[in-house]
DODO-330465 format. One record per residue (C-alpha): residue in three letters; residue number from 1; x, y, z; chain. Coordinates in steps of 0.2 Angstrom, whole numbers, plus 2048, in hexadecimal, padded with zeros to 3 digits. Layout:
+------+-----+-----+-----+-----+-------+
| rest |  nr |  xx |  yy |  zz | kette |
+------+-----+-----+-----+-----+-------+
|  ALA | NUM |   X |   Y |   Z |     A |
...
+------+-----+-----+-----+-----+-------+
This chain:
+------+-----+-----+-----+-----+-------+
| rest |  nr |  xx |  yy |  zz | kette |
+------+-----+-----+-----+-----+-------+
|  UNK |   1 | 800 | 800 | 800 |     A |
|  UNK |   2 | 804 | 812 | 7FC |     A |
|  UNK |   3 | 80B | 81C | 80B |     A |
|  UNK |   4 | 7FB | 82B | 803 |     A |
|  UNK |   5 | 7EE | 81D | 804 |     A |
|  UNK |   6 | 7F3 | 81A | 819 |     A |
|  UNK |   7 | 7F3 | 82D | 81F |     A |
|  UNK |   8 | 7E2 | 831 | 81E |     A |
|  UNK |   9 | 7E2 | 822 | 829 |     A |
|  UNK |  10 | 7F0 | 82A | 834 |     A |
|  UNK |  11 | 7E9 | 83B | 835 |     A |
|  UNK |  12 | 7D7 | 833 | 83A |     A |
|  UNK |  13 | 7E0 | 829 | 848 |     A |
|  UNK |  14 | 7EC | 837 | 850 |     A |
|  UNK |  15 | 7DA | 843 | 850 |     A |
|  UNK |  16 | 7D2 | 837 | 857 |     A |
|  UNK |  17 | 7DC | 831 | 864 |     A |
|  UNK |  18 | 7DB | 836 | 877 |     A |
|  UNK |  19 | 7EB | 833 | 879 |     A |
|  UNK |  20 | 7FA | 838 | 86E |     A |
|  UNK |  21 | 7FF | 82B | 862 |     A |
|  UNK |  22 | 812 | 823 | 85F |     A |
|  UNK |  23 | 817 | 81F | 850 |     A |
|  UNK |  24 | 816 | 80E | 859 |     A |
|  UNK |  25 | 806 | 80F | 85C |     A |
|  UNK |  26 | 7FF | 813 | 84A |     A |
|  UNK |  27 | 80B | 807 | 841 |     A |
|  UNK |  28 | 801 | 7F8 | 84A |     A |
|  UNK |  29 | 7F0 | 801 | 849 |     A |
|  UNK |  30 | 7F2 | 805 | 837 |     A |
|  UNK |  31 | 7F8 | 7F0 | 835 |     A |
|  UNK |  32 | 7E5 | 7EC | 840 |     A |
|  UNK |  33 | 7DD | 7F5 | 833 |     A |
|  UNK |  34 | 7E3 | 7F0 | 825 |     A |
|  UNK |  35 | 7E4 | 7DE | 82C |     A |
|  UNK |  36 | 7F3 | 7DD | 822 |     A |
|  UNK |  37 | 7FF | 7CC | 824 |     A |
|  UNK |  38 | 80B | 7CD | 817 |     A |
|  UNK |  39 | 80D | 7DE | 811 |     A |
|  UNK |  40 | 80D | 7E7 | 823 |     A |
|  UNK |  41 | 80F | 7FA | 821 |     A |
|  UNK |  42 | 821 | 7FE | 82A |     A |
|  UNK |  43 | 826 | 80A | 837 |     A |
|  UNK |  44 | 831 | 813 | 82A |     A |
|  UNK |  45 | 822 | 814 | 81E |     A |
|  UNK |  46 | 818 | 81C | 82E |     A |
|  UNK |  47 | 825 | 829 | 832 |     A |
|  UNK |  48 | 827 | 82F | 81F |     A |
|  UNK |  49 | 812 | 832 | 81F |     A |
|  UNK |  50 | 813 | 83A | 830 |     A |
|  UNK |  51 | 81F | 845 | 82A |     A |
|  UNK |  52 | 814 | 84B | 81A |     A |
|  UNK |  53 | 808 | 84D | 827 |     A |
|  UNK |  54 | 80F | 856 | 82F |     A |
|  UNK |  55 | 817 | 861 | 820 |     A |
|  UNK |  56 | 802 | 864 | 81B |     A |
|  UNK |  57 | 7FC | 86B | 82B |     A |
|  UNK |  58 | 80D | 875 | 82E |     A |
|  UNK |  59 | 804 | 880 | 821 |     A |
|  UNK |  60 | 7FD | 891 | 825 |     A |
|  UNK |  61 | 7EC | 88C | 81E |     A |
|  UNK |  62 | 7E9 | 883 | 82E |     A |
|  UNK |  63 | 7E7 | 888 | 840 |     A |
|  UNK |  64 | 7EE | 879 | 847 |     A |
|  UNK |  65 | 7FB | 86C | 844 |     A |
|  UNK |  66 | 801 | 85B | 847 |     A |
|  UNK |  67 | 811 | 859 | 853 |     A |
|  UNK |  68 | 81A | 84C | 85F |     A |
|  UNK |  69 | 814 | 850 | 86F |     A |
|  UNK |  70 | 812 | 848 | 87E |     A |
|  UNK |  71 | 81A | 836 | 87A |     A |
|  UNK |  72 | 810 | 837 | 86A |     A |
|  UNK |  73 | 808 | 842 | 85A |     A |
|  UNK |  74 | 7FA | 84C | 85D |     A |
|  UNK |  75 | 7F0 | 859 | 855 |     A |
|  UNK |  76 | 7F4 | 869 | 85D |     A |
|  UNK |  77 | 7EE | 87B | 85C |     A |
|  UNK |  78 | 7FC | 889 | 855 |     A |
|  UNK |  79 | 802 | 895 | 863 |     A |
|  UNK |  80 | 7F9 | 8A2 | 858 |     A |
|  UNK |  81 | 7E8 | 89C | 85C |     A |
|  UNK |  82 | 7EB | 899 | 870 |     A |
|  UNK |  83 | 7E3 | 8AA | 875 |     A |
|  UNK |  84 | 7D3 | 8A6 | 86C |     A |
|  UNK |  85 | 7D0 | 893 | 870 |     A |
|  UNK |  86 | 7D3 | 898 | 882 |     A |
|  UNK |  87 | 7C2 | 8A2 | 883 |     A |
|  UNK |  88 | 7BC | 891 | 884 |     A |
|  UNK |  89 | 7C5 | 88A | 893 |     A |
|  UNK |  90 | 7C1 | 899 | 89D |     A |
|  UNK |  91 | 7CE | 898 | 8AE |     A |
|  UNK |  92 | 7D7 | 888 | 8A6 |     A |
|  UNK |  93 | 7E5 | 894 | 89E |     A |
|  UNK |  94 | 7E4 | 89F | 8AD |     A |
|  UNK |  95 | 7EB | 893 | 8BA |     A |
|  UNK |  96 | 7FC | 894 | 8BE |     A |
|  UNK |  97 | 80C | 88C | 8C7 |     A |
|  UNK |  98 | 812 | 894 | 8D4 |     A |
|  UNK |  99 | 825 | 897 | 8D6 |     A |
|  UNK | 100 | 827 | 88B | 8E1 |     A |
|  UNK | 101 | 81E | 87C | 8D6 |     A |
|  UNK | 102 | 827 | 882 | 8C7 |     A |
|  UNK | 103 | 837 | 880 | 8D2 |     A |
|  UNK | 104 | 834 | 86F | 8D5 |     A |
|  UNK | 105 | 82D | 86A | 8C3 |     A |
|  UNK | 106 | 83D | 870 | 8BD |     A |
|  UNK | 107 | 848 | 866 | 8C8 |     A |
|  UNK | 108 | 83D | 856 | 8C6 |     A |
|  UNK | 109 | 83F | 85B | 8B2 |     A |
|  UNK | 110 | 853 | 85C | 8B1 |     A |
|  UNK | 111 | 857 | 84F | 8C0 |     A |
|  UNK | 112 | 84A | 842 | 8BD |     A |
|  UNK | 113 | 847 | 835 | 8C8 |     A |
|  UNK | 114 | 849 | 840 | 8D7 |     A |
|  UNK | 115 | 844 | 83C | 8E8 |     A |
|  UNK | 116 | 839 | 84A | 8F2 |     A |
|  UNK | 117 | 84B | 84B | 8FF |     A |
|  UNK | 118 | 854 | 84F | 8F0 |     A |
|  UNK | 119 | 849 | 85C | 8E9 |     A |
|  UNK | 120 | 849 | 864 | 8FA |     A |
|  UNK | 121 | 85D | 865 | 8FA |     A |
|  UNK | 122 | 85E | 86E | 8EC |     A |
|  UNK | 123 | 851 | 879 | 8EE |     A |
|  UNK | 124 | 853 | 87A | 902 |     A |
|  UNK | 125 | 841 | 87A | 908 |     A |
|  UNK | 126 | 833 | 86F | 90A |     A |
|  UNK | 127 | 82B | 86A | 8FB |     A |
|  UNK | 128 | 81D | 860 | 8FE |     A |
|  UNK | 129 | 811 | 86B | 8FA |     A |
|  UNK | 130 | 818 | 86F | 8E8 |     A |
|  UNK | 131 | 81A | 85B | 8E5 |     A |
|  UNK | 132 | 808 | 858 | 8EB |     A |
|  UNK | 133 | 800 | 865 | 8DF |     A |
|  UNK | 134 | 80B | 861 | 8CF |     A |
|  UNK | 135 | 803 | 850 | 8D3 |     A |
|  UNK | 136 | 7F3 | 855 | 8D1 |     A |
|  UNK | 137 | 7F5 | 85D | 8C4 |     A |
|  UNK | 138 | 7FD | 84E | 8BB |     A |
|  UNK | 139 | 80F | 856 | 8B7 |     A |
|  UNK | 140 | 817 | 84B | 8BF |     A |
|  UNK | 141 | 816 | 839 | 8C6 |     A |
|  UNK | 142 | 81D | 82D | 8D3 |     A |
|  UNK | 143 | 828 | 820 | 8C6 |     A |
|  UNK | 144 | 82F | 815 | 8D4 |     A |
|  UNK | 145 | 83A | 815 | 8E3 |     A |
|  UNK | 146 | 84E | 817 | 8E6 |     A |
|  UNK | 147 | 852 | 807 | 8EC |     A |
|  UNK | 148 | 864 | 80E | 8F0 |     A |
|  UNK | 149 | 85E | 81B | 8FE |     A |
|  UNK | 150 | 859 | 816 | 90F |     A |
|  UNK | 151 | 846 | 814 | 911 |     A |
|  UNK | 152 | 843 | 811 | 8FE |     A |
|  UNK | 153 | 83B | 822 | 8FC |     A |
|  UNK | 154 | 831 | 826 | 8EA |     A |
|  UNK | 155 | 83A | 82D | 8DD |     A |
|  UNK | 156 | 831 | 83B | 8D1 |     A |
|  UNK | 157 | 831 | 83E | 8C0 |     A |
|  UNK | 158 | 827 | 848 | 8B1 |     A |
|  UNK | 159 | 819 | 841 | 8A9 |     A |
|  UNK | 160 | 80F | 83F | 898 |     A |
|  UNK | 161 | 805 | 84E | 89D |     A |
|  UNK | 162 | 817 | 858 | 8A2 |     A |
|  UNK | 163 | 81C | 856 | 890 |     A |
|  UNK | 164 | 80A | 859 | 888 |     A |
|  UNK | 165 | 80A | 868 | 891 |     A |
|  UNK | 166 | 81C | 86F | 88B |     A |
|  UNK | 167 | 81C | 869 | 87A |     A |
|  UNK | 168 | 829 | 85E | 87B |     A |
|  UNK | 169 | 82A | 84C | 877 |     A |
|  UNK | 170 | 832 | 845 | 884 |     A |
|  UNK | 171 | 83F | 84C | 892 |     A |
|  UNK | 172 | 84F | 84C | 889 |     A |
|  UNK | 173 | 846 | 85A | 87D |     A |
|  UNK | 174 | 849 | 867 | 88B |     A |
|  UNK | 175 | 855 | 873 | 88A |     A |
|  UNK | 176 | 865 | 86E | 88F |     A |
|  UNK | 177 | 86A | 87C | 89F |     A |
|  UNK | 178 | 87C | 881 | 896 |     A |
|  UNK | 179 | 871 | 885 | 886 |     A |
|  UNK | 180 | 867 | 892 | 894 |     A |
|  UNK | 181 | 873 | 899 | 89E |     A |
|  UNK | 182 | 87E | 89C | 88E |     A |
|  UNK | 183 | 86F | 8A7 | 889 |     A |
|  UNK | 184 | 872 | 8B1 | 89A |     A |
|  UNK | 185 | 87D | 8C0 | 897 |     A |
|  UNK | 186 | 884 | 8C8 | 8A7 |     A |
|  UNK | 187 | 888 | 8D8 | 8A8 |     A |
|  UNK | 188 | 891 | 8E4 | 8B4 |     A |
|  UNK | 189 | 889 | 8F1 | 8BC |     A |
|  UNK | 190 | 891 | 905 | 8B6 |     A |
|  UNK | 191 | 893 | 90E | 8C5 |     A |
|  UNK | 192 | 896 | 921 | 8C3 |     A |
|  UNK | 193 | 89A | 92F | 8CF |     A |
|  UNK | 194 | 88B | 938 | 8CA |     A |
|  UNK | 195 | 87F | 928 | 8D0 |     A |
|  UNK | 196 | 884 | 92D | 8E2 |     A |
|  UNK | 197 | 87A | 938 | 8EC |     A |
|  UNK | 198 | 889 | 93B | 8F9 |     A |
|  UNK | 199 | 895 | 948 | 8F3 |     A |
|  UNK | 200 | 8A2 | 942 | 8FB |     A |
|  UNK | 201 | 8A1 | 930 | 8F4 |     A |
|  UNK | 202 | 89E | 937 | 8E1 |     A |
|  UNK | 203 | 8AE | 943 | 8E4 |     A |
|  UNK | 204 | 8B7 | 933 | 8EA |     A |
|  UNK | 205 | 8B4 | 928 | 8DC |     A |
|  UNK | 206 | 8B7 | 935 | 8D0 |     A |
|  UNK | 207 | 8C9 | 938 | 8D8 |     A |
|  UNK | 208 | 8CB | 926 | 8D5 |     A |
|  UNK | 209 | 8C5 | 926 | 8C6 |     A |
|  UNK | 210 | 8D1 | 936 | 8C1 |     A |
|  UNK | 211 | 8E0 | 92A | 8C8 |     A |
|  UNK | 212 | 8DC | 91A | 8C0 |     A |
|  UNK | 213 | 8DB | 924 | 8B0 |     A |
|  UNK | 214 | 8EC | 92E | 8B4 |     A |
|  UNK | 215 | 8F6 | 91D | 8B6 |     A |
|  UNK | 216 | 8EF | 915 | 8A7 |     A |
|  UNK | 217 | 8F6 | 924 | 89E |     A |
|  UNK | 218 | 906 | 91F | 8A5 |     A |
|  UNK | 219 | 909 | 90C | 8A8 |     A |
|  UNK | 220 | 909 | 901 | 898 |     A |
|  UNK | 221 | 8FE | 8F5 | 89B |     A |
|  UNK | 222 | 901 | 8E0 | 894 |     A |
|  UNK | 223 | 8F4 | 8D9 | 88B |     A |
|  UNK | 224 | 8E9 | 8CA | 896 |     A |
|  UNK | 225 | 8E2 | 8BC | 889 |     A |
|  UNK | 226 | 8DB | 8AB | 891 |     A |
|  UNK | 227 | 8E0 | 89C | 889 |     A |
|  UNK | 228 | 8D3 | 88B | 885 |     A |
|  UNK | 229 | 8D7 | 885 | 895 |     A |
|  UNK | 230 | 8CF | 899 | 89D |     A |
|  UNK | 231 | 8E2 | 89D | 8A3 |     A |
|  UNK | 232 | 8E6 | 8AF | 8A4 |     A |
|  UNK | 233 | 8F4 | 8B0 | 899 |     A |
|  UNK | 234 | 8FD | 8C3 | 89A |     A |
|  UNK | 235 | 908 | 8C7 | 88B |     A |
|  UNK | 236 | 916 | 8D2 | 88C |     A |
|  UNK | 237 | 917 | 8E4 | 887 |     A |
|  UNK | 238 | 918 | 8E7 | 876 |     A |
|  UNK | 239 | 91F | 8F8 | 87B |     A |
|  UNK | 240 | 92E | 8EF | 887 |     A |
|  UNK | 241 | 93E | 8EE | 879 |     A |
|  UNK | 242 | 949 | 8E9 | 885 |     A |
|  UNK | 243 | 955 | 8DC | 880 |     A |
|  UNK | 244 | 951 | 8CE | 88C |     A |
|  UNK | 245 | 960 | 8C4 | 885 |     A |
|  UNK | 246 | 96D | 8CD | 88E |     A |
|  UNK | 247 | 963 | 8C9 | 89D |     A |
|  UNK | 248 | 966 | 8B8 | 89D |     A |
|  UNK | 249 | 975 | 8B2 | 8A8 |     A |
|  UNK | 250 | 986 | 8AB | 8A3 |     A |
|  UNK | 251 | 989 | 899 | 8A2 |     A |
|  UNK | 252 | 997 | 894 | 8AD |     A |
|  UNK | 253 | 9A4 | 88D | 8A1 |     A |
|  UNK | 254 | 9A8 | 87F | 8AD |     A |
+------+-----+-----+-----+-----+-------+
């Protein structure tokens, strides 16, 4: 069979579906159907129609699309169209984590599995509170116990819905922290005589400033590099055209 004569059937399944689909999970419902034996369509074959699929509704013709989410495709609304579908869910888009939930969702995410002792070292309070309502709200799940810590205690980690909720197919499609923090530019903060009140202070810095200024004038200063392994490396002034070989002691003879 043609992979165009099986994605009506794909497309019917995924919208259908409660749940999101795997390309698992329609490979074999697709082989049900069909009741094939011989000729059974091939995960390959599923993934090369899922991926025209998805091409079609990636169109701006349509207000929603079809995308891997939540261990599975779904169709999904376009960010474009969240601010009027939410007039129909009413206070659903207005609830909101609180700092201290979204703390421990993010710790659960990026150390998965985590005991509740665990989540409280790193974020140095009690967080039973937070655990219990990401809980109920099905973001995260009790997968097991440590069975290397005293007392066996449960172990957390993200759920089905977690990932739903994000967009994301699975937990290693979170942003890995170097990629964040090497967004994060930090800056110093400009401190000028004229940002102080005290007269006496601004006078001060600006003597200092005069005399910083007055010796930079004066004193040749090296150049600083840092080398792969972020050592300071100070090169010599280029200015300095002393010969340094006459600077280098006799040999003794003997």
């Amino acid at each position: 069979m043609e992979i165009s004569q099986i994605i009506p059937h794909i497309e019917v399944l995924i919208f259908a579906s409660e749940k999101p689909l795997s390309s698992l999970d329609i490979v074999e419902l697709i082989n049900n159907h069909f009741g094939f034996l011989e000729e059974r369509i091939m995960l390959d074959q599923v993934e090369s129609a899922l991926e025209g699929i998805r091409e079609k509704y990636a169109s701006e013709f349509y207000p929603f699309e079809v995308r891997e989410s939540g261990g599975g495709w779904q169709f999904l609304t376009k960010v474009a169209y969240h601010p009027t579908i939410a007039q129909l869910n009413g206070d659903k888009f207005l609830k909101r984590l609180s700092n201290a939930a979204l703390e421990t969702l993010a710790i659960i995410a990026y150390k998965q599995p985590i005991t509740k002792g665990e989540i409280e070292a790193i974020r140095g309070v009690n967080s039973d509170y937070s655990i219990q309502k990401l809980l109920e709200k099905e973001l995260v799940l009790i997968s097991g116990r440590n069975e290397n810590m005293p007392g066996k205690p449960l172990v957390y980690a993200t759920s089905k819905n977690f990932m739903d909720y994000f967009g994301i197919n699975s937990a290693e499609d979170l942003p890995k922290i170097r990629e964040v923090l090497a967004e994060q530019i930090v800056e110093g903060t400009l401190i000028n005589p004229e940002d102080f009140t005290d007269t006496q202070v601004a006078d001060a810095m600006t003597a200092n400033q005069e005399t910083e200024e007055n010796a930079a004038d004066t004193e040749p200063i090296s150049g600083i590099t840092v080398n792969e392994d972020g050592e300071l490396i100070i090169k010599p002034d280029e200015t300095d055209t002393t010969d340094r070989s006459e600077e280098t002691p006799e040999t003794d003879p003997r």
